[in-house]
C-alpha positions as CSV (number, residue, x, y, z in Angstrom):
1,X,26.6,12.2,5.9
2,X,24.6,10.6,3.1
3,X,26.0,7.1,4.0
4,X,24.6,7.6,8.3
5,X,21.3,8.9,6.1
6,X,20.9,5.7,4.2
7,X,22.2,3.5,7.2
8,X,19.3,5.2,9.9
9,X,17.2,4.3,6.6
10,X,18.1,1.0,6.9
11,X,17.5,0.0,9.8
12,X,13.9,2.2,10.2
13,X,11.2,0.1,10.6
14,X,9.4,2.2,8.0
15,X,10.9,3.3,4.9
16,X,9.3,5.5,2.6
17,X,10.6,5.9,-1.1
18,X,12.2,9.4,-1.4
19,X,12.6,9.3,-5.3
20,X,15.4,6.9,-5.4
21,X,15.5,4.2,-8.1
22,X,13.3,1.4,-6.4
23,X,11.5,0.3,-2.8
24,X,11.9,-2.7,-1.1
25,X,10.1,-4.7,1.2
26,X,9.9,-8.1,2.8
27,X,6.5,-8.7,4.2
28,X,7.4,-12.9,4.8
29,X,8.3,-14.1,7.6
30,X,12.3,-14.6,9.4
31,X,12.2,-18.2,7.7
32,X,10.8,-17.1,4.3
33,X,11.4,-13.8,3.0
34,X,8.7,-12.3,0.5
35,X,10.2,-9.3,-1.1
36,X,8.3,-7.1,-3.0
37,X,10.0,-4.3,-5.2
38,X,9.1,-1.0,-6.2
39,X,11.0,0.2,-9.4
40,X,10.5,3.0,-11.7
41,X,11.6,4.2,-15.6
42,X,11.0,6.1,-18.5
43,X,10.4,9.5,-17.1
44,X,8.5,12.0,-19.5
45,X,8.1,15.3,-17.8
46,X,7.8,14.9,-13.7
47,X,6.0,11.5,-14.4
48,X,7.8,7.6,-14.2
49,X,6.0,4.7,-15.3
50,X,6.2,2.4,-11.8
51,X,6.5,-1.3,-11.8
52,X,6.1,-4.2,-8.9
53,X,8.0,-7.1,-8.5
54,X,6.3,-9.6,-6.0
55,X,8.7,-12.3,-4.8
56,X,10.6,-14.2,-8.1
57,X,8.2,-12.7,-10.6
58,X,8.9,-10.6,-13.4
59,X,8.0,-6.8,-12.8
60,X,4.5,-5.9,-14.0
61,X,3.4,-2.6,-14.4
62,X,2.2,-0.8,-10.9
63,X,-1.3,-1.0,-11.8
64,X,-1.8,-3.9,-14.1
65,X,-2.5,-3.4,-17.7
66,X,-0.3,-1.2,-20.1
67,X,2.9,0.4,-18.7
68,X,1.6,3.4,-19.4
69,X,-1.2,2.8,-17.1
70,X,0.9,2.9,-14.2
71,X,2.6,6.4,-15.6
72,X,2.4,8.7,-12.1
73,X,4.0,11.6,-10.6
74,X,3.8,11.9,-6.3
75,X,3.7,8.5,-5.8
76,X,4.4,7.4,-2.3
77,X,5.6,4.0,-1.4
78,X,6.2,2.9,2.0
79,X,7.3,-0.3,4.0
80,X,4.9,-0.3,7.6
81,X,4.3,-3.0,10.5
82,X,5.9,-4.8,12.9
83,X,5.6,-8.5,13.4
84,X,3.1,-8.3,10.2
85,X,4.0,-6.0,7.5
86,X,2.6,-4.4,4.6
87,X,3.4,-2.3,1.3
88,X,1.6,1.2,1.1
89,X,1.4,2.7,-2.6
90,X,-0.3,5.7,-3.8
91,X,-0.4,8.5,-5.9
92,X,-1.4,10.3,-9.0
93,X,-1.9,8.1,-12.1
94,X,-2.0,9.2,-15.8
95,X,-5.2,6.7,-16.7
96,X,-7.0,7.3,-13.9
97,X,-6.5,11.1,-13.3
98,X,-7.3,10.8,-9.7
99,X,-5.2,9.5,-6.3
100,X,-5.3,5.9,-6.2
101,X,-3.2,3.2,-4.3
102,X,-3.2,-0.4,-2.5
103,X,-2.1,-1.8,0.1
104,X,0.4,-5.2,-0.1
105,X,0.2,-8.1,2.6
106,X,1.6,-11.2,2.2
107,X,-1.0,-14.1,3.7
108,X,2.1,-16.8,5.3
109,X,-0.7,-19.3,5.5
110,X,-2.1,-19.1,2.4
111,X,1.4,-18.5,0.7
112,X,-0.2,-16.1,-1.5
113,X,0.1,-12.1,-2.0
114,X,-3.3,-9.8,-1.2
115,X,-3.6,-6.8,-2.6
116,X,-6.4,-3.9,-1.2
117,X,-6.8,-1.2,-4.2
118,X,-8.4,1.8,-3.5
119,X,-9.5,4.9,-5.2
120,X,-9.4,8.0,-2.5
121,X,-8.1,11.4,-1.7
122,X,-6.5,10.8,1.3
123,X,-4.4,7.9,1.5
124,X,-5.7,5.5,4.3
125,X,-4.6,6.0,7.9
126,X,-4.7,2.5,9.4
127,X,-5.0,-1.6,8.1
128,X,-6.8,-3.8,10.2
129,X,-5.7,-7.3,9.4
130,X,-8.4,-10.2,11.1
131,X,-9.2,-13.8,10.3
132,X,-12.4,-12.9,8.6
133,X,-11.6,-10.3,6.9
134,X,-9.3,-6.9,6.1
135,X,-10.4,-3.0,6.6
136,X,-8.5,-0.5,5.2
137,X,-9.5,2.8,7.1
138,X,-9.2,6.5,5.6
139,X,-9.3,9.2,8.4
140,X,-12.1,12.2,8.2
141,X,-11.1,14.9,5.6
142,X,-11.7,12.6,2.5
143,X,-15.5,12.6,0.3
144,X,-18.0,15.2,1.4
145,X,-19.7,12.7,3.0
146,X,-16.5,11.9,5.4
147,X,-15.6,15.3,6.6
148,X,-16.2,14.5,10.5
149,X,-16.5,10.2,9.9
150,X,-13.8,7.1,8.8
151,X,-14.5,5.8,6.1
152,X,-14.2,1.6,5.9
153,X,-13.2,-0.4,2.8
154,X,-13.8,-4.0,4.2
155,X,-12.4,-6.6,1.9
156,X,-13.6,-10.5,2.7
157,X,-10.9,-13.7,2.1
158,X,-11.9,-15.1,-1.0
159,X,-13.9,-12.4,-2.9
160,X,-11.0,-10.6,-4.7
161,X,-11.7,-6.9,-5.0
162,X,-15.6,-7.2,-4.4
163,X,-15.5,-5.3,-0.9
164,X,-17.9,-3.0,0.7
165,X,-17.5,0.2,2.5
166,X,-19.2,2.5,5.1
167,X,-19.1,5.7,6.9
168,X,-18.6,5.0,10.6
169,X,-18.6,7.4,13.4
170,X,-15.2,6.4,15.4
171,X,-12.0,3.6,14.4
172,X,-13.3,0.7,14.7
173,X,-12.6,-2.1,17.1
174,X,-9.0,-3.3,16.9
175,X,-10.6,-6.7,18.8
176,X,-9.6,-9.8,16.9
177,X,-7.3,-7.8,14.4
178,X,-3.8,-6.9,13.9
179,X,-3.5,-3.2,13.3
180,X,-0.8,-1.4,11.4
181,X,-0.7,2.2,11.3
182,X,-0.3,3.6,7.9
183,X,1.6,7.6,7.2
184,X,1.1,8.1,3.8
């Protein structure tokens, strides 16, 4: 029974990390693979410290910094897309001592790893991938001030993790963009 488990897990277009040992995900293309890897170690109490391996490079810590930055507990970790396809990671992290998270895409044209960080309650909803930029959108429920309204982190090519957000009304337009529904 476990093996037909792990084999419908397989071949899922989604997978999402159930507490196993590591994550993996390949968000290249059919001719070149880009495999990213979530791991995690050293469990103290119901937390792990989480590490990232992007391609050939050495695991870093999750987060960046200190391994015991990236010490969490609940953290979610899950392949998504179709033709395009991304790594979803959140949960609850030690140094920051709220829900944080990013979002992994792999850019086949630059040949270069992006990475959307984000600091939220609810883990975002939906990733709207365009040639001018990238919006990650969180549905209502989230800050006060998003109770009944999406609220839009909208991250520009080129300008790192300088992004802006606002409070809009309805999803936005999916014109001109690739969308991939995220289930955090």
């Amino acid at each position: 029974m476990k093996f037909i488990a792990m084999s419908l897990l397989a071949l899922s277009p989604s997978l999402v990390f159930a507490g196993g040992k590591a994550s993996t995900c390949d968000l290249g293309d059919s001719k070149r693979p880009q495999v990213v890897r979530v791991s995690h170690g050293g469990k103290i109490g119901g937390t792990d410290i989480y590490y990232l391996r992007q391609g050939e490079a050495a695991a870093q810590p999750l987060l960046g910094g200190e391994a015991e930055d990236s010490r969490g507990s609940d953290v979610r970790v899950q392949c998504i897309g179709g033709k395009r396809r991304a790594l979803a990671v959140m949960g609850d992290f030690m140094s920051a001592g709220y829900p944080q998270g990013f979002v992994l895409t792999y850019d086949t044209r630059k040949k270069s790893f992006e990475r959307f960080n984000f600091a939220e309650k609810n883990a975002p909803g939906w990733l709207y991938s365009g040639p001018k930029d990238t919006l990650l959108v969180f549905p209502p429920g989230g800050r006060l001030q998003t109770e009944r309204r999406y609220l839009v982190y909208r991250f520009a090519p080129g300008a790192g993790q300088d992004n802006t957000e606002e409070i809009v009304e309805a999803l936005p337009n999916a014109d001109g963009y690739e969308v991939i529904k995220i289930g955090l």
